[in-house]
N, C-alpha and C positions, 0 to 999 in steps of 0.2 A: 546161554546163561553160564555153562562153566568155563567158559570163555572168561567171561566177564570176574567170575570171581578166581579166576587165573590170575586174571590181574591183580585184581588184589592181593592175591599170595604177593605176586611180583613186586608190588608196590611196598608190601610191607619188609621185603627184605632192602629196598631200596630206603624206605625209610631207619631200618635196624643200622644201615652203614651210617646215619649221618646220628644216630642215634649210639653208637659207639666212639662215634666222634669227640660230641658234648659230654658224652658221659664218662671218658678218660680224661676229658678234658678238667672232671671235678675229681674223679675219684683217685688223681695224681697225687694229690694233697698227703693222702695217708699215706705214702712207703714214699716221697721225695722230698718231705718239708726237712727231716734229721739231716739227711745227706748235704742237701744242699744251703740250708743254714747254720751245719759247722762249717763248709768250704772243706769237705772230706777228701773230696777229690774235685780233680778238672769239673766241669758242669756234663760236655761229653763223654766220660770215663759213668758218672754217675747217671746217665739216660739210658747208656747203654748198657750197664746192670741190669737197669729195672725193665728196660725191653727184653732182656733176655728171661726175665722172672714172667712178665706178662705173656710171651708168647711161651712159655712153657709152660705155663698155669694152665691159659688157654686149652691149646692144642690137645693138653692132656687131661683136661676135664672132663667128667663125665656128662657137665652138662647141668645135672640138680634143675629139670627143670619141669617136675613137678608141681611147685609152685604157682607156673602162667596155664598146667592143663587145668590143677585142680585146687589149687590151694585155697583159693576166694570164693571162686563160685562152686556149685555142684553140674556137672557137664551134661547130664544124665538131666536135666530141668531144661537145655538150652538148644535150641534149634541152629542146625551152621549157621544161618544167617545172620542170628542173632548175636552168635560168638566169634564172627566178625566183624561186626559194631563194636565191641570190645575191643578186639584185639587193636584195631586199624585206629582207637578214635587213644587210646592207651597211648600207641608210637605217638600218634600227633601231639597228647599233649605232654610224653616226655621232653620233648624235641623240645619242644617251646620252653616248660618251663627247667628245665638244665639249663637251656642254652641263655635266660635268663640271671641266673644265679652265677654261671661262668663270666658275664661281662658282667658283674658286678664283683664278683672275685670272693664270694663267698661261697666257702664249700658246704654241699649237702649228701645227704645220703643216699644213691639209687635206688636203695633197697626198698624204702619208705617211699618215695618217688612211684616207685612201679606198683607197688602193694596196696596203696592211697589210689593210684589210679585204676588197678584193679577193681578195687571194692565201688568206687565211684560209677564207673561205666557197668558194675553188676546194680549195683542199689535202683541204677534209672530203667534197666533193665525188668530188674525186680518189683519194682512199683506197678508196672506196665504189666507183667501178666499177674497181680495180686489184683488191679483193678480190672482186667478180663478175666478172671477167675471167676465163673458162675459159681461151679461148685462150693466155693467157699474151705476145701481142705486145701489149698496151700498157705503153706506159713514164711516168712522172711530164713526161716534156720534151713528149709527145705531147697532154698534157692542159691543162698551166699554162706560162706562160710565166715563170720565175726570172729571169731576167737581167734584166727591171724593177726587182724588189724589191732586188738587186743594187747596180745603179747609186745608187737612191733612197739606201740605205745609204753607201755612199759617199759622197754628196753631201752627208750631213751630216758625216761628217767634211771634206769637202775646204771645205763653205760656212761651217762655223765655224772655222777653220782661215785659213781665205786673208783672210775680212770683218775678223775681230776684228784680224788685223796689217795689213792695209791703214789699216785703220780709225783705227787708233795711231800709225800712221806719218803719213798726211795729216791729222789733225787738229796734231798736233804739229808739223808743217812749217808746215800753216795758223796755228799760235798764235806761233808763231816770227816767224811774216811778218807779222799783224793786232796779234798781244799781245792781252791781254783791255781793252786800251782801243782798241774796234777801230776807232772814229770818228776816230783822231787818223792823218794821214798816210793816206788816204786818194787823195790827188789823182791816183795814176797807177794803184796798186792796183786799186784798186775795177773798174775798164773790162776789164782783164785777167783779174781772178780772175771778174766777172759774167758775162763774155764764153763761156770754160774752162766757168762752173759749167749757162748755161746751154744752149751745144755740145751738152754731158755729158747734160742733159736728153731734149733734141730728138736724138740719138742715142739713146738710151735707149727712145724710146715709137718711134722706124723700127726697131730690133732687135726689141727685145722685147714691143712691143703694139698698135702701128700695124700692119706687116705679116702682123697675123693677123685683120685685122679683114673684114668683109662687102664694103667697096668696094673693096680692093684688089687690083686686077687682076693674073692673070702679070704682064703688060706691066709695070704700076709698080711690082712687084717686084724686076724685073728689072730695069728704071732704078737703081733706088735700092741695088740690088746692084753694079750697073755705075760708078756714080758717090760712093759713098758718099766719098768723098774728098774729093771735089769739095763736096757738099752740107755734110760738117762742115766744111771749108774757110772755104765762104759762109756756114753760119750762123756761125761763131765772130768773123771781122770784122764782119760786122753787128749782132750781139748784144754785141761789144765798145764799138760806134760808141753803139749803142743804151743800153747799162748806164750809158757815161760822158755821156750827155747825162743821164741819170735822176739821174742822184748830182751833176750839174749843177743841177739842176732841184731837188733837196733833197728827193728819192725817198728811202728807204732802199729799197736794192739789196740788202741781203740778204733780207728782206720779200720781195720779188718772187721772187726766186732760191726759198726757203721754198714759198711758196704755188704755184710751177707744179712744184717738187719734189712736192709732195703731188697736188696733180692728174695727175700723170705716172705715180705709183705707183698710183694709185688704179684710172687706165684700166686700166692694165697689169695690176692682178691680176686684175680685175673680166673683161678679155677672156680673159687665159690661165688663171685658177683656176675660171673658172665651170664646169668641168667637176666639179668636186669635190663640186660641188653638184646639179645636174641631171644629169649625163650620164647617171648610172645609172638616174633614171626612162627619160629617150631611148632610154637602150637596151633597156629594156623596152617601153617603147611601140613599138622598132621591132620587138622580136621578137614583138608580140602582130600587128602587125600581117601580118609574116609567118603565125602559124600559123592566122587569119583566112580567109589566102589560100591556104596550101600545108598545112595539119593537119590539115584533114578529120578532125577533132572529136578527133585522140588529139593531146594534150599530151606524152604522151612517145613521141610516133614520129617526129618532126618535129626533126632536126636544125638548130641554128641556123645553118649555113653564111653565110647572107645578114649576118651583121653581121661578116661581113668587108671589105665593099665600105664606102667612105667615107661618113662622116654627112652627112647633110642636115639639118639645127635650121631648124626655122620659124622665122620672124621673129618672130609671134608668143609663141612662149616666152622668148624671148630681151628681149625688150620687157615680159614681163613679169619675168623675172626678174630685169631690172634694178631696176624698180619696189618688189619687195620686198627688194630689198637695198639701195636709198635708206631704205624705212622702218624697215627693222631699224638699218641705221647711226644712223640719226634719232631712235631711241627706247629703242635697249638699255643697259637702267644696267650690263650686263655687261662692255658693249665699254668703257666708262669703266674697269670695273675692271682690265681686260687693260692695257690703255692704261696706266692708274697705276703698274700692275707696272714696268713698261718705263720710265718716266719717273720713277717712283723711284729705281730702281736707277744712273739716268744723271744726277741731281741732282747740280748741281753741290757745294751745299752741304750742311753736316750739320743730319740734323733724324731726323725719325721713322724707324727701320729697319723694311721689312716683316721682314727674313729675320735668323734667329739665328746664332750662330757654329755652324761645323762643322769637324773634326779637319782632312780635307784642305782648306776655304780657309785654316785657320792654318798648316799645312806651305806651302802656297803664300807665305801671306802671307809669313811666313821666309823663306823661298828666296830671292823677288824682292827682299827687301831686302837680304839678302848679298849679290847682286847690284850692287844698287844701290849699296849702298855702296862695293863696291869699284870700279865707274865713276867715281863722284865722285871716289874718292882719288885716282885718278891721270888725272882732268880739269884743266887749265891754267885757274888763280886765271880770269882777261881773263873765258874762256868761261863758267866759270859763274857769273858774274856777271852776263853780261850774259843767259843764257838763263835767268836769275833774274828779269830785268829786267822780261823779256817775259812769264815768266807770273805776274805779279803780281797775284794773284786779288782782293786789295783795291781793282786798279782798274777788274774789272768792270763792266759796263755790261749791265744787263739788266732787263726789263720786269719790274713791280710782281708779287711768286709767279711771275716764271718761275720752274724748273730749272735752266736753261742759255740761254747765249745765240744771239744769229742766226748766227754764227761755225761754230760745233758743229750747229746746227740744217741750215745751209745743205751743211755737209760730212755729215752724215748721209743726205739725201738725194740727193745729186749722186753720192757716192761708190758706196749701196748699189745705185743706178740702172746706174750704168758696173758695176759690179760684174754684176749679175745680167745685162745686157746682153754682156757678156763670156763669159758661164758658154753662156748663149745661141748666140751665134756659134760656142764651142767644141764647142759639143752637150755641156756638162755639166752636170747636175741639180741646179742649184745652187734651192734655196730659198728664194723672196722670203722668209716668216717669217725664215729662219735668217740670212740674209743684214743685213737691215734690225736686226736685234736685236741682232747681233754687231758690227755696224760701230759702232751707240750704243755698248756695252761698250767697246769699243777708245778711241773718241773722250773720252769719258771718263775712262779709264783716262790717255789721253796731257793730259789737261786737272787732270789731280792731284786728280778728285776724290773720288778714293779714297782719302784721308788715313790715318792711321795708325790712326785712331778707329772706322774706317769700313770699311776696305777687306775685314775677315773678313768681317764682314755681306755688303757686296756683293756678295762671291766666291762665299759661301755662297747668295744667290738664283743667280746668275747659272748656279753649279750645278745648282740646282736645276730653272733652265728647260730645260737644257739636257739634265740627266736623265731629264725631263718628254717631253721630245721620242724620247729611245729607250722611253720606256714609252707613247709614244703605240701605236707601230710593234709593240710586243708586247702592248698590252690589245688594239688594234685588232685583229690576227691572232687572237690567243685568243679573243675575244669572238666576233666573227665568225664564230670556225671551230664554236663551241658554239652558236649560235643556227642559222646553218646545217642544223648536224647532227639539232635539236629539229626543225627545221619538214621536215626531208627525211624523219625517219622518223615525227614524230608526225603530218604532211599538211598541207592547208589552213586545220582547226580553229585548230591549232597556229600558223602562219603569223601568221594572222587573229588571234591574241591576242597574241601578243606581238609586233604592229606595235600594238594599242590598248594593247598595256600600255608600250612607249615613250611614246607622247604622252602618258600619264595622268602620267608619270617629269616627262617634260617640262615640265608645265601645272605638276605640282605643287610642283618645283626652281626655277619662276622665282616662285610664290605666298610659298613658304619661305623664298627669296633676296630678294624684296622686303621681307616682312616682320621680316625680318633688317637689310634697309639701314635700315627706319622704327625699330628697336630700336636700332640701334648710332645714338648720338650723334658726329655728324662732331664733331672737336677744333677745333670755331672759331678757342677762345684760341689755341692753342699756332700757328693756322695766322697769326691778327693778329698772336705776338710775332714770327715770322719775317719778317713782310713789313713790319711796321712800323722806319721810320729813324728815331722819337723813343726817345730811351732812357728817359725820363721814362714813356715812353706802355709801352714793353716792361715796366717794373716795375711798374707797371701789373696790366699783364693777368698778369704773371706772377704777380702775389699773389693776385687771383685762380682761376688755375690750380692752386696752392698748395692755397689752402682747399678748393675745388670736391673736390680730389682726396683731402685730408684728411677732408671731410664725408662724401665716399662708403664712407673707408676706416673712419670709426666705423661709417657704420651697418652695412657687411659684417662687421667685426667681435662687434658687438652680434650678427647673427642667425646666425653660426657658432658663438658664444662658449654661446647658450641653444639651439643644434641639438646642439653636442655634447654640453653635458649631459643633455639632455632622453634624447639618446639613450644615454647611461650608463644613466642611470638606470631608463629604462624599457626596455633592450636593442634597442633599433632598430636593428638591423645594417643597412637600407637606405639609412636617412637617416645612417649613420655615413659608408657607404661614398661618398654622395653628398657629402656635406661632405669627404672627402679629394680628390676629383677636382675639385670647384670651390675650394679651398684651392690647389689645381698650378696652376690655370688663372690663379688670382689674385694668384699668385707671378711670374708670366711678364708678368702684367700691370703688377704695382707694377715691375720690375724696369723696364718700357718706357717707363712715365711717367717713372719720375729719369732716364732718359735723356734723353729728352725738355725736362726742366727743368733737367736741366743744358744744355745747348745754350740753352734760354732766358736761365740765368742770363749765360752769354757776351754779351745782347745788351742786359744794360742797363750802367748806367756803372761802372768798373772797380773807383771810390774805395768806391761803394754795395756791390760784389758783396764786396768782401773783408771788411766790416762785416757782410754779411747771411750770409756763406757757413756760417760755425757753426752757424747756428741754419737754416735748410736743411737741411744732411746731419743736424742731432741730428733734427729733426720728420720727415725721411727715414726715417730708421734706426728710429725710435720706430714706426712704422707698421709696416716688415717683421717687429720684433723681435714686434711683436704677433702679424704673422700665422706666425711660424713658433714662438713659444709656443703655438699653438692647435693647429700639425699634431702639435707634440709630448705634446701631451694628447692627438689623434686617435689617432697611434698603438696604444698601448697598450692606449687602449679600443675600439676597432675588432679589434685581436688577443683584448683579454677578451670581447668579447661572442660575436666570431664560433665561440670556441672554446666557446660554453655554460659558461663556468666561472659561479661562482654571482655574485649582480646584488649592486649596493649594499647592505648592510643600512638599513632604512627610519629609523632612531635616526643613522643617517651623512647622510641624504637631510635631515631635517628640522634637522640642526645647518649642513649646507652650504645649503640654499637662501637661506635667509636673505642671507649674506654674496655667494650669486653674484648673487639680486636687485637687491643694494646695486649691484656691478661693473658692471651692465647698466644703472644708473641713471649711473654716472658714464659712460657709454661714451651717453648719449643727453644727457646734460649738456656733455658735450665738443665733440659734435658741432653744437647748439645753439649753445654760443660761437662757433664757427668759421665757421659758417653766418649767422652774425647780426654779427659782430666785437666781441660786447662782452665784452671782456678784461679787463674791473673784478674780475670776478669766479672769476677764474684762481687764483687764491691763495687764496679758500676752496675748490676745489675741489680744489688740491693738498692742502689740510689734511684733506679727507676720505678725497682717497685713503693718507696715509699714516695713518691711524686703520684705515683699510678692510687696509693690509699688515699692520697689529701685530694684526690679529684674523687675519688669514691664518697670521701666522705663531703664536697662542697654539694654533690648532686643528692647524696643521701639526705642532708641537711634542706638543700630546697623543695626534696618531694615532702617532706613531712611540712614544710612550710605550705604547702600548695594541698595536704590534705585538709586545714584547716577552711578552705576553699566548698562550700555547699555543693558547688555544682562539679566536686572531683567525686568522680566514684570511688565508695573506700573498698569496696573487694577488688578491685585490678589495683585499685592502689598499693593496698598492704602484700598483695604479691609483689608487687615491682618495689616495694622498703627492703622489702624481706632478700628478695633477688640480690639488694645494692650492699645490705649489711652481711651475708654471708659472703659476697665477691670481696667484701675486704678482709674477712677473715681468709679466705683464702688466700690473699698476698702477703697477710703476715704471717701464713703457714710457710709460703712459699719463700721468703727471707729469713727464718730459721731452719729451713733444708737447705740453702745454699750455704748458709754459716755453717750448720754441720756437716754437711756432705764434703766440706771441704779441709775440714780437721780431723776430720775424720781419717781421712787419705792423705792427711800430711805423713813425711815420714818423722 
């Protein structure tokens, strides 16, 4: 038997590795989105910052991990075996659900994560001996500790509540005082605000991530408790002495401010979050080691009392579990994807939207703007003028595909740092995730770049993360509390398979995830028309883009246009139904790209875009109009087949194939021009397609003569009108995409 639960220690550090994994894989978001959405530095200069903060956080943490002996439950109610079901069913459903929220690129909090799953895997535990309880003196407070989950709760309202308006307020004072041409007046500025930003820092890592680490003694505790006045004092004129020699010297000072911002946040989560990640092996490995010593072979006679007394973390774990969260930050294309979320959303400029509109960001969206508008009306001419002046976004100054500038980057970090540093000293639960992510939204928000175009979209992610975050806190509990419950009454078997069927989840969601990243083509073009300043060079690529996007949409066309019939014809209800749900998918798609190229159109020259504009939105329009002629033929034959009504007659099959063959030869001839630019030949291919209508519409014209007929069925009939009358509308979609496609690309 302590074989077996050997194992499990084992297994649960085997699960902590992959669990360290996923879980730098989200908690990158907080100390890498600033850095690398101003374009601070190289991408590799900036990894290997925050490696160096995370493995010194790590290494030198004490560990805090209190929390996974005793923080949820009471240890001194629980039997090894039982706080093994916890610990072991806790990893499982971290794994899972992290590594969820990472392939969808939404960042969460571990902290809530572990804390939700704690309480979860106590409450089912807890149920369980309330309902073996004869005696009837135990009570829920006896057994779990609520006032954690409690506070944690709290916390996200108070951290996204206090970040996002702090966040709004100092960046706005900040652009007021810099403007978005921050380089210009600079001479006394710069010494004061570097001075402030980097104080703010170095208070930040003595609060919140210095004083938890291995070398710090009571004694320097207590110094830096005793003097901290003194100390921000002295660094604030020395780092002021220091900022204005650098910006003497023709340093950029926000640069630096940036990159010890990320290093600061980096120590800090790496000392204080490591417990999210390991503690709850530690605290199994400390209770096996008690029942080693005090269990005398019964697993469940053996009270855990002893992990009430304070942790002791080897150095050795600690040292390595820095090591594997350097190479998980170093290697996960996931942590990219969380990162992007965030760095999206805080873009300065308009371009590709992850997130669609939703009811309440468009009630918000309204609201703030009655708002707004009624501040400006009864704003003085002088002032809004001049605080027009200042955020003049035409005069920013920002590195080649940044986001945002060092301005916004520098107040992101400085402020989320005092922020969570604050929450700290007050003893409130304030969440580096929630914190860092809210203060971007605010900073942005006060930097206008959530424009009118823009701002539902925005609202609607920003919701979404934030939604994300109370569904962490209810999957984690639920999940938890059912895995729990599985391995408490199904045993060890039970335990032992669904700890191997997480990692199988996990092995096989980053296989699917990669092979998903190699199938999705990044959008080069559209990322060269943004960063490109020749307008010549933007028309360019945007003609490009154009066709690229036009060539795909013949050939999608073409093999929906002979999926749906084939499935008419020969009643395929699988492949009908499969062509309506990739039809939805491809709708949401075209719908992204004109977005998309409209924004590009903004960025070539102004005389060119109002000559080109027509024929853009006609070659636009011609492509949707195609793909929603095609769902409206799907319809009807998707309800005839599914309903068994009777199939084509074969005399109707042999007069239409013909003529759909023909459509499927212009739909691969179109695509051909487009693909190739040779537009010589556009005008014999208009003249087939309208030879190709006036046969649509002779056959159109006879089947309605022949439904007059008693003995024609009218349900397969009005499918096959309906078939003939949207095939012609799609050829005179497809003869206004050839006109435009082709004046388009004239020069």
């Amino acid at each position: 038997m302590e074989t077996v639960y050997l194992g499990l220690v084992v297994f649960l550090f085997i699960l902590a590795v992959f669990d360290l994994s996923v879980g730098v894989s989200n908690d990158a978001v907080n100390f890498l989105n600033s850095a690398i959405g101003a374009k601070t530095a190289k991408f590799r200069t900036i990894i290997i910052i925050a490696a160096i903060g995370v493995f010194c956080g790590a290494s030198m943490s004490n560990g805090m991990m209190e929390i996974a002996r005793h923080g949820i439950f009471r240890p001194e109610q629980f039997y090894f075996n039982e706080l093994m079901y916890i610990f072991l069913a806790v990893m499982v459903t971290d794994i899972v659900l992290l590594d969820i929220f990472n392939s969808l690129g939404m960042p969460t909090s571990t902290t809530v994560s572990m804390v939700f799953e704690l309480l979860g895997g106590t409450f089912a535990l807890t149920l369980v001996k309330l309902f073996n309880d004869s005696s009837g003196t135990l009570s829920i407070a006896d057994l779990m500790n609520t006032e954690k989950a409690l506070s944690v709760i709290m916390g996200i309202f108070v951290s996204v509540a206090i970040a996002f308006f702090f966040g709004t307020l100092v960046q706005w004072l900040s652009r007021l005082l810099f403007s978005f041409n921050y380089k210009r007046g600079l001479t006394w500025k710069i010494g004061l605000f570097g001075g402030v930003a980097a104080t703010s820092i170095i208070y930040f890592m003595l609060i919140k991530g210095v004083k938890d680490l291995t070398f710090m003694t009571p004694e320097a505790k207590a110094y830096i408790h005793d003097h901290t006045l003194l100390i921000v004092g002295s660094c604030f004129v020395g780092f002021s002495l220091l900022m204005q020699l650098l910006h003497a010297l023709k340093v950029n000072v926000f640069k630096v401010i940036v990159l010890m911002g990320t290093f600061a946040l980096a120590t800090a989560f790496a000392g204080n979050d490591l417990v999210n990640f390991i503690g709850v092996p530690l605290a199994g490995f400390a209770s096996y080691t008690d029942y080693i010593a005090n269990g005398q072979g019964d697993p469940s006679g053996l009270l855990m009392t002893s992990l009430n007394a304070p942790a002791r973390t080897p150095m050795l774990f600690l040292v390595a579990a820095g090591a594997i969260m350097v190479y998980s930050l170093a290697t996960s294309k996931k942590a990219y994807n969380v990162v992007k979320t965030s760095v999206d959303l805080s873009r300065q400029d308009e371009g590709e939207e992850m997130f669609g509109s939703s009811r309440m960001a468009r009630s918000l969206v309204r609201s703030f703007t009655n708002v707004s508008t009624l501040v400006v009306r009864y704003t003085p001419d002088p002032v809004k003028h001049w605080v027009n002046s200042r955020m003049n976004k035409e005069e920013a100054i920002m590195a080649e595909g940044a986001a945002f500038d060092m301005v916004r980057a520098s107040v992101n970090l400085v402020l989320a740092g005092l922020l969570i540093a604050l929450g700290t000293s007050l003893k409130l639960p304030l969440s580096t995730t929630y914190v860092t992510f809210m203060v971007a939204m605010g900073s942005s928000l006060a930097d206008r770049a959530w424009g009118r175009e823009s701002a539902v979209f925005r609202i609607t992610g920003v919701l979404s993360v934030i939604g994300g975050w109370f569904i962490t806190a209810g999957a984690a509990f639920i999940l938890c509390f059912l895995v729990v419950s599985a391995m408490y009454f199904g045993g060890l078997v039970v335990a032992i398979a669904l700890a191997i069927i997480a990692v199988i989840l996990l092995i096989r969601s980053n296989i699917r995830y990669n092979k998903k990243a190699k199938e999705e083509c990044n959008d080069d073009l559209f990322q060269q028309i943004m960063v490109t300043k020749d307008r010549q060079e933007a028309l360019a690529l945007l003609r490009q883009h154009i066709a690229r996007n036009e060539e795909e949409c013949m050939d999608y066309v073409s093999q929906m246009y002979q999926q749906l019939t084939e499935g008419f014809i020969h009643e395929d209800l699988r492949n009908l139904r499969r062509a309506g749900h990739s039809m939805k998918n491809r709708k949401t798609m075209l719908k992204n790209v004109r977005r998309k190229e409209l924004v590009g159109m903004r960025r070539i020259d102004k005389t060119v875009a109002i000559e080109k504009n027509t024929w853009f939105h006609l070659a636009t329009n011609s492509c949707q109009q195609i793909l929603y002629s095609l769902m409206r033929i799907n319809e009807p034959i998707l309800e005839h087949v599914d309903n068994h009504f009777l199939p084509l007659p074969q005399e109707r099959v042999e007069e239409f194939l013909p003529l759909r063959d023909e459509l499927l030869h212009l739909f691969d001839c179109t695509r051909y021009v487009i693909a190739h630019g040779d537009y010589a030949t556009v005008e014999t291919l208009r003249d087939e397609c309208d030879q190709l209508k006036e046969e649509l519409s002779r056959l159109r014209k006879q089947q309605m003569d022949r439904m007059q007929d008693a003995s024609e069925n009218l349900s397969v009939s009005y499918v096959y009108l309906n078939l003939l009358q949207e095939s012609q509308e799609i050829v005179s979609s497809l003869r206004h995409l050839l006109r435009a496609a082709r004046n388009f690309q004239a020069a």
